[in-house]
C-alpha positions, 0 to 999 in steps of 0.5 A: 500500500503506497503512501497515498493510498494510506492517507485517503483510506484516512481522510476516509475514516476521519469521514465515517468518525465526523459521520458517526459523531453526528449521530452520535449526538442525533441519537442523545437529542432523541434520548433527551426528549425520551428522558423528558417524557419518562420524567413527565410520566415518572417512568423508570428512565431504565428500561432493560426490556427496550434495551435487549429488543434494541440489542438483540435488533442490532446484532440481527442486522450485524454482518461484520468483521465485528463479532456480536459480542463486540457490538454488543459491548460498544452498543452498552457502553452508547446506552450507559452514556444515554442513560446517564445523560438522561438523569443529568438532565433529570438533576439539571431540571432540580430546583433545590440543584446548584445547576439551577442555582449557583448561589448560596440560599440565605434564609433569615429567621428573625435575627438569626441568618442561615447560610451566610457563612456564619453557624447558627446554633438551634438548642433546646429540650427534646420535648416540651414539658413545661414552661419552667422547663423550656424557660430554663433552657431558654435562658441559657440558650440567650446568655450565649447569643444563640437566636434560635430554639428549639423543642418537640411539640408533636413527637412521632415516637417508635413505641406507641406508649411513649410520650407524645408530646403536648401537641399545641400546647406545647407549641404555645408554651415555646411560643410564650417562652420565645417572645419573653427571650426574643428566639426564634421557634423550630418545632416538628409538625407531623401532620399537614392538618396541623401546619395552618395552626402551628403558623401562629406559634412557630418561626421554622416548620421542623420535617422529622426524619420519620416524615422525609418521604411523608409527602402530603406534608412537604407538599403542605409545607411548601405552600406556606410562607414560612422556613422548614428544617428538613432532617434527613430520612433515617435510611435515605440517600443523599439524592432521596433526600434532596428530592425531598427538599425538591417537594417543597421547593415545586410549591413554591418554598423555597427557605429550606435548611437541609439537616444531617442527622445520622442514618441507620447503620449495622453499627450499635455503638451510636444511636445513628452513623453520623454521615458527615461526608453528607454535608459538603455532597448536599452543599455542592449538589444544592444551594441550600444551607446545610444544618447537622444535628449532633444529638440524634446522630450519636445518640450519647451526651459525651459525642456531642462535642467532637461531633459539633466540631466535625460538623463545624470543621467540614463546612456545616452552616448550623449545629442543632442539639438537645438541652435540658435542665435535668435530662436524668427526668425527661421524658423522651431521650434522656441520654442524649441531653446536655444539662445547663452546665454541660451545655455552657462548656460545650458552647466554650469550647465550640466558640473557641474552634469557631473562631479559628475556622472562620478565619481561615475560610475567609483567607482560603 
């Protein structure tokens, strides 16, 4: 073969290579539109009925030199990428998506600002008992600048037969608490019946892990004017739980604090496995603010701190835990609450690594 010949059997090929680009992208703008569909229609974006009828469709019509089994692997690997572009639209279309939004949501309750690149802190007992009770922490909470409070009204317990929670009296007696010590309130709503009433009471719309995927309520929850806490299902993924959030931003709200809160693991030694690699992915994923609650994830009082400081260290715009004037009596989670004392020396020293990470993300 001269050399002339080699270089038109090449600009040959270069030929058939910009040929088979074309349709290539010919292809992936037809598989755009299906994946559009199938989003419309919630159809599984996989189909490996279609696609062996599509193989085995290709391999009929195969009259070589390459063998079936080599067309059949370059023909998976066009699916794959297919399929994969299908879903990166399905993620550019999020609202809750960085894509669609690449600046930092900055939610403002009352005086506290979320997602700023400051910390808020959200403290306050597991379950309201009583005024005295939610005063004394509230106190507490004030002396040290925190601005927002927290505390169960409405408690989906795993036993039947544990306490449940005041209901709206308890949303009242945070109420009456919060304006003698100007906070803002953070309570769970687990009924979307309940979420017009609680208006009144609350400054942040809790959604518990347990109500993740509960629907109707995010759906309720984002047609109101008011900011939600969002937990993070105990059994989630990371895209399960943004699709969450995406419920209550598709009805219009869009003031979502995103909270990791530890996922159920095999591992017993702590209540949950605190996922902290979570908070960075939800960051880079959403422009949401991304809280991390150190009480339920570990389950355990002595956790807490080098949770908080983790938590702190790896970009988390708020750190929410459980207070309690004498935890040994409460009635729900009493291993997992700081007492007053405790609570002082864990802000001590939260503040100190405070002050030396924020610094440097402001030089870095």
């Amino acid at each position: 073969m001269t050399k002339v010949e080699m270089e038109l059997l090449r600009e040959e090929m270069d030929d058939v290579n910009l040929r088979l680009l074309d349709l290539i992208n010919e292809r992936a703008k037809i598989v755009q539109k299906i994946g559009e569909i199938k989003s419309k229609q919630s159809v599984n974006r996989f189909d490996p009925v279609r696609e062996r009828d599509m193989i085995d469709k290709i391999i009929a019509n195969n009259s070589g030199p390459f063998e079936n089994s080599t067309i059949e692997h370059i023909f998976k690997e066009i699916f794959k990428a297919s399929l994969e572009l299908q879903e990166d639209d399905h993620r550019k279309a999020l609202l809750v998506s960085r894509k669609k939004k690449p600046e930092d949501t900055v939610i403002k309750i009352k005086d506290a600002v979320v997602g700023d690149g400051n910390v808020e802190y959200v403290m306050g007992p597991c379950s309201v008992e009583s005024y005295e009770q939610v005063a004394q922490v509230a106190q507490a909470v004030k002396t040290r600048g925190i601005k927002l409070l927290r505390g169960g009204a409405f408690k989906p317990r795993t036993s039947p037969y544990d306490f449940q929670g005041l209901g709206l009296e308890g949303l009242e007696i945070l109420k009456r608490v919060a304006d003698e010590y100007d906070l803002a309130v953070i309570s769970e709503i687990v009924n979307p019946a309940d979420i017009e009433k609680a208006l009144d009471y609350i400054d942040v719309i809790q959604i518990g892990a347990r109500n993740m995927q509960n629907f109707e309520l995010l759906k309720a929850a984002g047609e109101v004017d008011k900011p939600v806490l969002l937990k993070r299902g105990l059994s989630a993924t990371i895209s399960e739980f943004i699709n969450a959030a995406e419920y209550i931003v598709s009805r219009g709200n869009g003031n979502i604090i995103l909270c990791e809160r530890g996922i159920r693991t095999y591992e017993k030694a702590t209540r949950n496995t605190l996922d902290i690699s979570a908070v960075p992915i939800l960051k880079q994923e959403t422009h949401l603010p991304v809280m991390v609650d150190v009480t339920h994830s570990t389950g355990r009082r002595d956790l807490l701190l080098p949770a908080a400081k983790a938590a702190l260290a790896i970009g988390a715009d708020g750190i929410m835990a459980e207070v309690h004037p004498d935890p040994a009596v409460a009635l729900s989670d009493s291993a997992q609450q700081m007492d007053i004392p405790m609570f002082h020396e864990f802000m001590d020293e939260i503040k100190q690594l405070e002050n030396r990470i924020l610094p440097a993300k402001e030089l870095g």
